[in-house]
MDTraj code that builds the backbone (N, CA, C; nanometers):
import mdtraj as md
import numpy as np

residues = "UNK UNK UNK UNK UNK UNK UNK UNK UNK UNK UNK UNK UNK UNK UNK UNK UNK UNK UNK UNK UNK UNK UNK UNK UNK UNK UNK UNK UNK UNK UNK UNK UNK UNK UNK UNK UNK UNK UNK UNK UNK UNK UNK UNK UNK UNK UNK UNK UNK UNK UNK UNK UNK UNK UNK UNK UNK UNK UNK UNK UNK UNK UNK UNK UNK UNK UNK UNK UNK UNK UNK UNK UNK UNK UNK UNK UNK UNK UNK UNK UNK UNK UNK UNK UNK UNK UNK UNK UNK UNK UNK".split()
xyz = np.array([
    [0.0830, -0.1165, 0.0000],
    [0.0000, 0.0000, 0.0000],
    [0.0888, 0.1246, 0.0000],
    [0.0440, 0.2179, -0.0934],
    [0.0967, 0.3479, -0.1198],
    [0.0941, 0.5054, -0.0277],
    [0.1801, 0.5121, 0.0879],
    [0.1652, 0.6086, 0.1631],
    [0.1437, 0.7265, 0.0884],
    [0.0777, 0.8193, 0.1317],
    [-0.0041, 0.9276, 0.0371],
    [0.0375, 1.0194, 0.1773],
    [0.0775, 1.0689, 0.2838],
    [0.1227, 1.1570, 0.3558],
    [0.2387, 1.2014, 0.3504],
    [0.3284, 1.0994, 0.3277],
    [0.4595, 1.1813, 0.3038],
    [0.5186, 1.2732, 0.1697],
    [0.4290, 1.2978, 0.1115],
    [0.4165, 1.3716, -0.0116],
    [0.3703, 1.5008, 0.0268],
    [0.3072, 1.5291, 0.1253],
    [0.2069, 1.6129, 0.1841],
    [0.2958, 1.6351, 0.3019],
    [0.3603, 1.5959, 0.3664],
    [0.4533, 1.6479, 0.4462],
    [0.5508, 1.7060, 0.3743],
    [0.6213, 1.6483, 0.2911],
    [0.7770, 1.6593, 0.2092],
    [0.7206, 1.8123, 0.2036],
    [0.5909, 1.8511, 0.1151],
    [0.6110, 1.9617, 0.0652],
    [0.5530, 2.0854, 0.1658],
    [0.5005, 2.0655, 0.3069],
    [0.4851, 2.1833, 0.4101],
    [0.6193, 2.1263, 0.4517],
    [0.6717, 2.0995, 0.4897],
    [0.8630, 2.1427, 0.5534],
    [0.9312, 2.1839, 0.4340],
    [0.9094, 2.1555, 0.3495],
    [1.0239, 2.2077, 0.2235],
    [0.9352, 2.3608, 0.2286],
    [0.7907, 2.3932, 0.2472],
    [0.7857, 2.5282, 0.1737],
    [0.8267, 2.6305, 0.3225],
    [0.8008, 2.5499, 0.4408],
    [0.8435, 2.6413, 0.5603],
    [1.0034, 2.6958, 0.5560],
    [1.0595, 2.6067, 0.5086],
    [1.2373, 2.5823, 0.5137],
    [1.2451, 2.6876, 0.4076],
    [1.1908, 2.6970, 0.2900],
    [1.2084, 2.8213, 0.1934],
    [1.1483, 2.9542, 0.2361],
    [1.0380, 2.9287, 0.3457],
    [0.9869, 3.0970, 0.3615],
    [1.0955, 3.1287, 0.5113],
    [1.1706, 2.9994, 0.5478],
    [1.2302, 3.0844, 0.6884],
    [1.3990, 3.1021, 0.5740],
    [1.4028, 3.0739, 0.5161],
    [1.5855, 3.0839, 0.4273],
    [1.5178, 3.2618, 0.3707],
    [1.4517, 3.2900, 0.2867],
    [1.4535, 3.3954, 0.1788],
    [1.3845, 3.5091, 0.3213],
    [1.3123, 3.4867, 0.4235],
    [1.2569, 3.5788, 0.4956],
    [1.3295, 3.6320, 0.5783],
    [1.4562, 3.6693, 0.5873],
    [1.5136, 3.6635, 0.6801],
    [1.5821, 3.8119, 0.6997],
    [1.5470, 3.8853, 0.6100],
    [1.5511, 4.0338, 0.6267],
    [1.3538, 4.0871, 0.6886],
    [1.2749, 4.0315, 0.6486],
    [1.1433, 4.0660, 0.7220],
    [1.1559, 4.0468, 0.8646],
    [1.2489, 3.9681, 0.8801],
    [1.2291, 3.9282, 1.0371],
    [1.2876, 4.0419, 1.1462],
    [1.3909, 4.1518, 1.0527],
    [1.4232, 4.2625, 1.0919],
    [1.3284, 4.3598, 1.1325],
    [1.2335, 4.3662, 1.0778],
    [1.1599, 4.4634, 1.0456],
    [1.0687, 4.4806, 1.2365],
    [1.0841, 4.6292, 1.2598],
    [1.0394, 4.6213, 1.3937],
    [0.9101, 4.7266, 1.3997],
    [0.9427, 4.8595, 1.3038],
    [0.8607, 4.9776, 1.3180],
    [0.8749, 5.0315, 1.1926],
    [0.7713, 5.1178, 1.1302],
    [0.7463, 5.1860, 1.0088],
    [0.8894, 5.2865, 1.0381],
    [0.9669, 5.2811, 0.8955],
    [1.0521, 5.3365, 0.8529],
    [1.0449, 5.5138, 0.8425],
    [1.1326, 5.5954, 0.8010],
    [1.1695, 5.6750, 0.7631],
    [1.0533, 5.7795, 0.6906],
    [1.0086, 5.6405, 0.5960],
    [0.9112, 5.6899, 0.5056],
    [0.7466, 5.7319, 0.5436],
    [0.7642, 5.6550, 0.6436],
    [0.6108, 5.6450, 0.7367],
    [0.6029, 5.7621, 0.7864],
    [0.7393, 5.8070, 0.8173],
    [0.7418, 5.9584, 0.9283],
    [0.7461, 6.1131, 0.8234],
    [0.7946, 6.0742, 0.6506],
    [0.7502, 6.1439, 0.5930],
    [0.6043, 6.2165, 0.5950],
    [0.5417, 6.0638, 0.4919],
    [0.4100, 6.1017, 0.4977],
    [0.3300, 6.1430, 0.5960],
    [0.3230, 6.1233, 0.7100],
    [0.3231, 6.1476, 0.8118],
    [0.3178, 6.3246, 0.8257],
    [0.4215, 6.3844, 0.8456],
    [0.4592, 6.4958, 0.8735],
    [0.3859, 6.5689, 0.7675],
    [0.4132, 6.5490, 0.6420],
    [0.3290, 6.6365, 0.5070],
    [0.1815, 6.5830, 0.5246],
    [0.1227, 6.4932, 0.5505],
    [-0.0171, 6.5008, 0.5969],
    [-0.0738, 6.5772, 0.6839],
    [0.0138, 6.5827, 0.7868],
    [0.0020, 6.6500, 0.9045],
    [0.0329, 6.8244, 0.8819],
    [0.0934, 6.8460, 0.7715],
    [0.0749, 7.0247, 0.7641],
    [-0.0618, 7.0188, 0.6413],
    [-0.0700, 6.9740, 0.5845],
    [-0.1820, 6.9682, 0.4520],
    [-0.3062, 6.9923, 0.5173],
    [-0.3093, 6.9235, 0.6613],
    [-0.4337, 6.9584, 0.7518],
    [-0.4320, 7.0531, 0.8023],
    [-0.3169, 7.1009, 0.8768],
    [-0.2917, 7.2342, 0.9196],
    [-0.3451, 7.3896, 0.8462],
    [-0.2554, 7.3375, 0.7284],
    [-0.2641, 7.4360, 0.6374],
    [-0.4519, 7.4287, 0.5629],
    [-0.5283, 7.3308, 0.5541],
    [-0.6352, 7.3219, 0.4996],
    [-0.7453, 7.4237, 0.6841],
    [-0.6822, 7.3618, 0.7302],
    [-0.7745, 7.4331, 0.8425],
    [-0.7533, 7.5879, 0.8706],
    [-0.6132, 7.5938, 0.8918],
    [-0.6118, 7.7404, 0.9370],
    [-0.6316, 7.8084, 0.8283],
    [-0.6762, 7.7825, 0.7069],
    [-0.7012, 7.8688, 0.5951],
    [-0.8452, 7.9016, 0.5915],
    [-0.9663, 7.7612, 0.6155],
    [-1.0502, 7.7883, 0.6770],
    [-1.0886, 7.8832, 0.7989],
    [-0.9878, 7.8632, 0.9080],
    [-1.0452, 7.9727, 0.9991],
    [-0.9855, 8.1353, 1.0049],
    [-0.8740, 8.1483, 0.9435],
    [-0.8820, 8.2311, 0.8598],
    [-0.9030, 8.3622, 0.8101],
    [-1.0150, 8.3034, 0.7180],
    [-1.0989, 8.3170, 0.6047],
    [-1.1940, 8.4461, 0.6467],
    [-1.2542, 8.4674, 0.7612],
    [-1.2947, 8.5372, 0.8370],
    [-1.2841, 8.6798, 0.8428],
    [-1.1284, 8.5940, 0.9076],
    [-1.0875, 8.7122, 0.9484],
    [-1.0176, 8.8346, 0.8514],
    [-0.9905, 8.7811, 0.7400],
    [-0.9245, 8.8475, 0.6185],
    [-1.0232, 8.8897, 0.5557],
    [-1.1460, 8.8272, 0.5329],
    [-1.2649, 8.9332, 0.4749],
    [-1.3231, 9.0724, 0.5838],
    [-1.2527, 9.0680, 0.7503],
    [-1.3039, 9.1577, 0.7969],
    [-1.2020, 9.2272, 0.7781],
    [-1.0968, 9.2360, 0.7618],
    [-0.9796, 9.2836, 0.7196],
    [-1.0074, 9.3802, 0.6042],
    [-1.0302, 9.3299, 0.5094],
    [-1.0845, 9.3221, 0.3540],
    [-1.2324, 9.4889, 0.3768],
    [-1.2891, 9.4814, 0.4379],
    [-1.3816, 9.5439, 0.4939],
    [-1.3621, 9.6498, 0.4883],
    [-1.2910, 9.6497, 0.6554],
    [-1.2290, 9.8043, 0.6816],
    [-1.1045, 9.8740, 0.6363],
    [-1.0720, 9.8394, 0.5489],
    [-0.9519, 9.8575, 0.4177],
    [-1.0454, 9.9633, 0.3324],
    [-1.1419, 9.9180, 0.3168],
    [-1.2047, 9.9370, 0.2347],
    [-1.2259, 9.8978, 0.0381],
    [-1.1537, 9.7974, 0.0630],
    [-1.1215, 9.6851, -0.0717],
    [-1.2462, 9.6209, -0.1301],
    [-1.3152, 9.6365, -0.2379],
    [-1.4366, 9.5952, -0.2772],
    [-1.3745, 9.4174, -0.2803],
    [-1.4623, 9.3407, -0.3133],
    [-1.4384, 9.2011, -0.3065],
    [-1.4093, 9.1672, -0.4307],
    [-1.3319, 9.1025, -0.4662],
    [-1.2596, 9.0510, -0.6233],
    [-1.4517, 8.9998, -0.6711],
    [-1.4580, 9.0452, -0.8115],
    [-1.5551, 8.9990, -0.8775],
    [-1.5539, 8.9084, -0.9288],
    [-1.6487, 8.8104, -0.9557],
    [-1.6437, 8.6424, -0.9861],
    [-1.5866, 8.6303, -1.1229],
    [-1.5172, 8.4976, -1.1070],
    [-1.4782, 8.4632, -1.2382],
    [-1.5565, 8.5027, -1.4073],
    [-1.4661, 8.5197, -1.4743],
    [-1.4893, 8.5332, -1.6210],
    [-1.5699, 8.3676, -1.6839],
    [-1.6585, 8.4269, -1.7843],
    [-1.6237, 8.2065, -1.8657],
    [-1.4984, 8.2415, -1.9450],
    [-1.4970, 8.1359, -2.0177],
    [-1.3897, 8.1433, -2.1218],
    [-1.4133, 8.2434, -2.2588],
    [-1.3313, 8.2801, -2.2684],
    [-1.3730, 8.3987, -2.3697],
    [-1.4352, 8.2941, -2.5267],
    [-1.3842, 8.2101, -2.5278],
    [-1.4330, 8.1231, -2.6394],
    [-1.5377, 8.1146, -2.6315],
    [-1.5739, 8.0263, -2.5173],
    [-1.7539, 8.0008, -2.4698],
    [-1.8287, 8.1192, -2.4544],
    [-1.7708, 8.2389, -2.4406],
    [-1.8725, 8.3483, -2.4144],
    [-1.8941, 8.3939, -2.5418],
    [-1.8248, 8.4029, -2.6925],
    [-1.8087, 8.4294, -2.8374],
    [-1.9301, 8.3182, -2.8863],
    [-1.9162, 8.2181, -2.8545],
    [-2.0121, 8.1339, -2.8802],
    [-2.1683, 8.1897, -2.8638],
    [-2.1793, 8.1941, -2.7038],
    [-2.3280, 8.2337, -2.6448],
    [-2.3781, 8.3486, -2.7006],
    [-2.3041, 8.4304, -2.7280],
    [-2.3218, 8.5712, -2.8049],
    [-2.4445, 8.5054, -2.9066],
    [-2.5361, 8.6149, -2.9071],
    [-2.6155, 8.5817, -3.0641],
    [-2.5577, 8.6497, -3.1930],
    [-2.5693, 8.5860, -3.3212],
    [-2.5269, 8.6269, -3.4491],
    [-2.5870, 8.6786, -3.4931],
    [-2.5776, 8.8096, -3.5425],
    [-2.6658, 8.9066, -3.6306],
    [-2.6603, 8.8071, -3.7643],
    [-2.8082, 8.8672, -3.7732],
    [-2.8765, 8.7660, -3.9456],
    [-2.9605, 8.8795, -4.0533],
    [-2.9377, 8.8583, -4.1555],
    [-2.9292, 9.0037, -4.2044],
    [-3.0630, 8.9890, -4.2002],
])
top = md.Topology()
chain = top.add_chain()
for i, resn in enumerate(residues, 1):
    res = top.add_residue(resn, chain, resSeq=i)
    for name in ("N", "CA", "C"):
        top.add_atom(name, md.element.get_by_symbol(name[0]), res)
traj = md.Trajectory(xyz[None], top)
């Protein structure tokens, strides 16, 4: 009779024996790198900077006020698209 387990063993110790030989720089690994503390830090002003621009915002239009500075007038369209909308004289 044909043992059918040791085929099935051979190959979980042979694949453990290959993930503990090639893994053996992961096993270094203790805490997020260098790079972690990048992103990190530039996330961390992107919020900064997104908030205190929000709060702000306020205060530079009361600023804006008693200056006496009218408020920038809203955007233009594109001068193309506005040539367009124009109506065409028809004789």
């Amino acid at each position: 009779m044909l043992d059918r387990s040791r085929p099935a063993v051979f190959s979980i110790v042979f694949s453990f024996a290959t993930i503990l030989v090639l893994a053996d720089h992961a096993l270094a690994y203790t805490v997020p790198g260098p790079e972690f503390l990048g992103q990190f830090v530039s996330l961390f002003i992107w919020i900064f900077v997104a908030v205190s621009s929000v709060m702000l915002w306020p205060i530079y239009a009361l600023i804006r006020r008693f200056r006496g500075i009218p408020p920038a007038p809203p955007p233009t369209a594109n001068p193309i698209q506005e040539k367009a909308s124009e109506p065409t004289e028809t004789p």
